[in-house]
C-alpha positions in Angstrom: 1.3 2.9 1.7 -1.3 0.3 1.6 -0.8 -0.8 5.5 -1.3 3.4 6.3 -4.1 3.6 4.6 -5.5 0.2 6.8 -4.3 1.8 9.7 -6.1 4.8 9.1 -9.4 3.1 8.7 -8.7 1.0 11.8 -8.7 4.3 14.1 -11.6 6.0 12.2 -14.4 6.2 15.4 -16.5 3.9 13.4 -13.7 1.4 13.2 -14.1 0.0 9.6 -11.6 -2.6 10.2 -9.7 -4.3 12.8 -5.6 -5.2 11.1 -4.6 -8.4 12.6 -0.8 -9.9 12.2 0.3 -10.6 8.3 0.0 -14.2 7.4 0.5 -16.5 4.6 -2.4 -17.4 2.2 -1.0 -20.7 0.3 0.3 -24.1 2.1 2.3 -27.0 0.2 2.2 -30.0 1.8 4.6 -33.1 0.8 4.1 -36.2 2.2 7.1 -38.6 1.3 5.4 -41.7 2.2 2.8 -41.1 -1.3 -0.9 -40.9 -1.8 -1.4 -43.4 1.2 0.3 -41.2 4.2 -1.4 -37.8 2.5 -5.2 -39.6 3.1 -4.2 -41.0 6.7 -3.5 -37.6 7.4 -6.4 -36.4 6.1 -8.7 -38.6 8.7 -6.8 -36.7 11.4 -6.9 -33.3 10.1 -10.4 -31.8 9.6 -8.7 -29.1 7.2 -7.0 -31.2 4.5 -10.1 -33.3 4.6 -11.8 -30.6 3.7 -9.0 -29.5 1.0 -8.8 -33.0 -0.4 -12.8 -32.9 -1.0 -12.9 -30.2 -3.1 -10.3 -31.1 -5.4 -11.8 -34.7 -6.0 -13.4 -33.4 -9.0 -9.8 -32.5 -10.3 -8.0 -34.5 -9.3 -10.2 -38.5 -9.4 -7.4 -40.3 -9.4 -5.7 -39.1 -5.9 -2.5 -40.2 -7.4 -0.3 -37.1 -5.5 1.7 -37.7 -2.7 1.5 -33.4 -2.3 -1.4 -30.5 -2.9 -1.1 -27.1 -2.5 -3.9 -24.9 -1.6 -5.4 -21.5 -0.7 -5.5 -21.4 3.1 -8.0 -18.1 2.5 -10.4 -19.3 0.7 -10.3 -23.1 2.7 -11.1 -21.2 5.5 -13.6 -18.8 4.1 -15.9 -21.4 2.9 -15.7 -23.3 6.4 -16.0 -20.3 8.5 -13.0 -21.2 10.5 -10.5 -19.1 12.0 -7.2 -19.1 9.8 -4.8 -19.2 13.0 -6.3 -23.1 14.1 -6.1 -23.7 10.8 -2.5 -23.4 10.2 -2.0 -24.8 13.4 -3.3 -28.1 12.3 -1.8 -28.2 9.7 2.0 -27.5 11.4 0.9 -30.2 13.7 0.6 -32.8 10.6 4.7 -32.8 11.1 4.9 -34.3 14.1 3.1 -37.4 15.7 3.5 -39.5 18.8 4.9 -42.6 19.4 2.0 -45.1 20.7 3.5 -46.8 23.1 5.7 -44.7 24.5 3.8 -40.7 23.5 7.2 -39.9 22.5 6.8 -36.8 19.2 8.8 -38.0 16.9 8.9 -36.0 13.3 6.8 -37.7 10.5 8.7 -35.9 7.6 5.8 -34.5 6.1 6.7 -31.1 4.8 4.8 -28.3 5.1 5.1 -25.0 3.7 3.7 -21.6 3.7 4.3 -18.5 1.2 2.6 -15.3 -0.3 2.6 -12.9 2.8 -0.8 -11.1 2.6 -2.6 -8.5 5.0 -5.0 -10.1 7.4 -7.6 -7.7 8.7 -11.7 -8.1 9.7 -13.8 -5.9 8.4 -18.1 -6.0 7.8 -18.9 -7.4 4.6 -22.3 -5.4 4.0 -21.5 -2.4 3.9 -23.5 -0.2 1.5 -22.3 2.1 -1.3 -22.9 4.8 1.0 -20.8 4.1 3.7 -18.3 2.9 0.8 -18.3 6.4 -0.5 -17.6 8.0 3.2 -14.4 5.3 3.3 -13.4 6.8 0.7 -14.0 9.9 1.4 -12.1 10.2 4.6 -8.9 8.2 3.0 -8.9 10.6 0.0 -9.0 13.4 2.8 -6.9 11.9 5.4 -4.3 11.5 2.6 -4.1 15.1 1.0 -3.9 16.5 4.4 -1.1 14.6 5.7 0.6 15.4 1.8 -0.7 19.3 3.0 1.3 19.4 6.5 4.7 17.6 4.9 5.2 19.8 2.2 4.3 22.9 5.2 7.0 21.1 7.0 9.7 20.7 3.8 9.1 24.8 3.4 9.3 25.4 6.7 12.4 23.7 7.1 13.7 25.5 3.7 12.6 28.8 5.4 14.8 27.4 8.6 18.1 27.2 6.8 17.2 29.8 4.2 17.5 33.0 7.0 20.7 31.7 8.5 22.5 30.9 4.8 25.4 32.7 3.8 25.8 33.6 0.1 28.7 31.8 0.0 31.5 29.6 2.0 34.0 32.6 1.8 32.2 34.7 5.4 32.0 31.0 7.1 36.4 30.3 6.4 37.0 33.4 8.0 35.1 33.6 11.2 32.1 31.6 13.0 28.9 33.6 13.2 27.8 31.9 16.8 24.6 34.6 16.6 23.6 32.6 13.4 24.2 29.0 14.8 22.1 29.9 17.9 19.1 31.0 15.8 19.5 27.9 13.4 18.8 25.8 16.6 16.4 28.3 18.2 14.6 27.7 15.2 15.0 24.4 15.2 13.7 23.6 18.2 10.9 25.5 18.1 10.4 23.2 15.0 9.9 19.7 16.8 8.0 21.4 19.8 5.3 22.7 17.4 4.6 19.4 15.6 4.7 17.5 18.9 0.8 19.2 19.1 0.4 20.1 15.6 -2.8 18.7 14.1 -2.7 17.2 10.3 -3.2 20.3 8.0 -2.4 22.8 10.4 1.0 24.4 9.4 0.2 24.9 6.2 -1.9 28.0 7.2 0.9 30.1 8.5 2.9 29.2 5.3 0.9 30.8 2.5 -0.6 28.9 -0.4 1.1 25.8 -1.6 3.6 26.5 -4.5 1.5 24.3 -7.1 -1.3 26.7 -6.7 0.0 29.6 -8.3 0.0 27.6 -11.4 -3.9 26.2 -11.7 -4.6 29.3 -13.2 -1.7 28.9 -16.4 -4.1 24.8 -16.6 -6.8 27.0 -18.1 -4.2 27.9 -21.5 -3.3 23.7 -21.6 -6.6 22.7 -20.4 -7.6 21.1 -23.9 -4.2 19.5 -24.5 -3.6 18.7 -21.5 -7.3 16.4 -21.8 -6.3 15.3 -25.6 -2.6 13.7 -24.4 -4.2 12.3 -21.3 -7.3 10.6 -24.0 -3.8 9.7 -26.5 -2.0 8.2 -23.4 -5.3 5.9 -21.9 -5.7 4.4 -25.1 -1.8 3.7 -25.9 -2.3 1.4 -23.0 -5.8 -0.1 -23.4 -4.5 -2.9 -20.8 -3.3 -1.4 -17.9 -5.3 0.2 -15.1 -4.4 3.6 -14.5 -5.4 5.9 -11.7 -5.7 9.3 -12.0 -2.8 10.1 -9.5 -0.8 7.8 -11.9 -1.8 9.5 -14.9 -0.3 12.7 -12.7 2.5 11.4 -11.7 3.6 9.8 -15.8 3.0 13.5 -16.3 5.4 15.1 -13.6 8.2 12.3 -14.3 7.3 10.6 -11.1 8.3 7.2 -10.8 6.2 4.6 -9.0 7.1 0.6 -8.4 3.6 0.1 -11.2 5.3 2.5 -13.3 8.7 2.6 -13.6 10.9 5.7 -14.6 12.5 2.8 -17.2 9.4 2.0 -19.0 7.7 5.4 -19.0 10.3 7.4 -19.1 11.1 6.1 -22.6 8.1 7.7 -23.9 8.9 11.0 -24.3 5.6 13.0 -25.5 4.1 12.1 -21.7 7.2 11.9 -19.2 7.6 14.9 -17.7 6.1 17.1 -19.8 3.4 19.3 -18.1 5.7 19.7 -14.7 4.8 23.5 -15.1 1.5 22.5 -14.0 0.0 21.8 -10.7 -0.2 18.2 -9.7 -3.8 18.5 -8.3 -5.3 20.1 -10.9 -3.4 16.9 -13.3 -5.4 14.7 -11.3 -8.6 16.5 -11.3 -8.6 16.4 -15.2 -7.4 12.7 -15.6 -10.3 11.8 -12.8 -12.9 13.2 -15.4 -10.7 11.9 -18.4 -11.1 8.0 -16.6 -14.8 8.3 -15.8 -15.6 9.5 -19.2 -13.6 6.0 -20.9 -15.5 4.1 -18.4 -18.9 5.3 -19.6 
């Protein structure tokens, strides 16, 4: 979800950010010959030179024969590039004979983890321009939601006027006139999206089914707002969303809130599914901006 949303802002016409390939963020580096191999390296590598500096004040002694760092933040406060600088430091395994300029390995291990995005974007960007990000993500995103659920009814609608009522009429004989309109229809399917614009086949499919409900939120409105209120401060630590609020709400899962944990509670899970989701997150919005007054 995260990388769609990047990718969205990457083909916005004012081209927020440019995504580049992920990388790693931390090195380890071992050095098996001690303290006295990690500072020769040091002299030939601009980048551990640098890394070794700014721990001096933690580390006086230079004792280690290893350091791990934050490539990200070494090459921030440099203004290098971080591809040269994990370069360098992949070349720190291997050196070349003098005599002979033979590589030959020099056992120093060096290791990378914690896959991150890596992306350039303007840093000065002003609260204005923040808000239209925003904007156009929050409206990106409920239009592509829009055109998938058109889709899902669509394709209900699809196998919903070729159904039988039961298996009984399909045992006794093949209906060939409803198999050719099941793929009539289902062609016609995949050649409309192939030009369909996000948002547009929603139109031809009448209101979404949620909204037929916002009007029963005006009956729950106030207790809808008073369990939201009980379940923020429940769980004064963790930094809800007002989606996630709507989701707790529906029974709706999510890898930051797990059907295990919240399921358990009982007076939240699930209970207002006879309510649309939208409206849900339009009351916990105001709910979370009024705690964070």
């Amino acid at each position: 979800a995260i990388e769609t949303l990047l990718c969205y802002l990457e083909l916005h016409p004012h081209h927020w950010l440019e995504l580049l390939a992920t990388t790693y963020t931390h090195c380890r580096l071992n050095c098996p010959g001690g303290p006295a191999q990690l500072q020769a390296l040091a002299h030939r590598c601009p980048p551990l030179a640098v890394c070794l500096a700014q721990r001096l004040p933690e580390d006086p002694g230079q004792g280690s024969s290893s350091v791990k760092f934050d490539m990200v933040k070494l090459v921030d406060s440099m203004g290098w590039e971080l591809a040269s600088v994990r370069r360098a430091l992949c070349q720190l395994q291997w050196d070349h004979e003098p005599r002979t300029g033979v590589r030959r390995g020099t056992g120093v291990l060096v290791e990378f983890s914690e896959l991150a995005f890596h992306l350039r974007s303007p840093g000065d960007l002003t609260a204005e321009e923040k808000d239209q990000i925003c904007d156009f993500l929050y409206g990106r995103v409920q239009a592509r939601e829009r055109q998938a659920l058109a889709r899902l009814r669509r394709t209900f609608q699809a196998f919903h006027s070729v159904a039988f009522p039961s298996c009984g009429p399909c045992l006794e004989q093949q209906d060939e006139e409803r198999s050719t309109r099941l793929k009539d229809l289902l062609g016609r399917y995949f050649e409309e999206e192939e030009g369909q614009e996000p948002g547009g086949m929603e139109d031809a499919q009448g209101p979404e089914p949620g909204q037929a409900r916002v009007s029963a939120l005006q009956d729950w409105e106030d207790q809808v707002r008073c369990d939201i209120r009980q379940f923020l401060s429940l769980r004064p630590e963790e930094k809800f969303s007002s989606r996630a609020v709507a989701r707790i709400f529906h029974g709706i899962g999510s890898p930051c809130y797990p059907a295990q944990v919240y399921g358990q509670d009982r007076r939240f899970w699930r209970k207002y599914l006879h309510l649309s989701f939208h409206a849900l997150v339009g009351l916990a919005t105001e709910e979370l901006l009024r705690v964070a007054r």
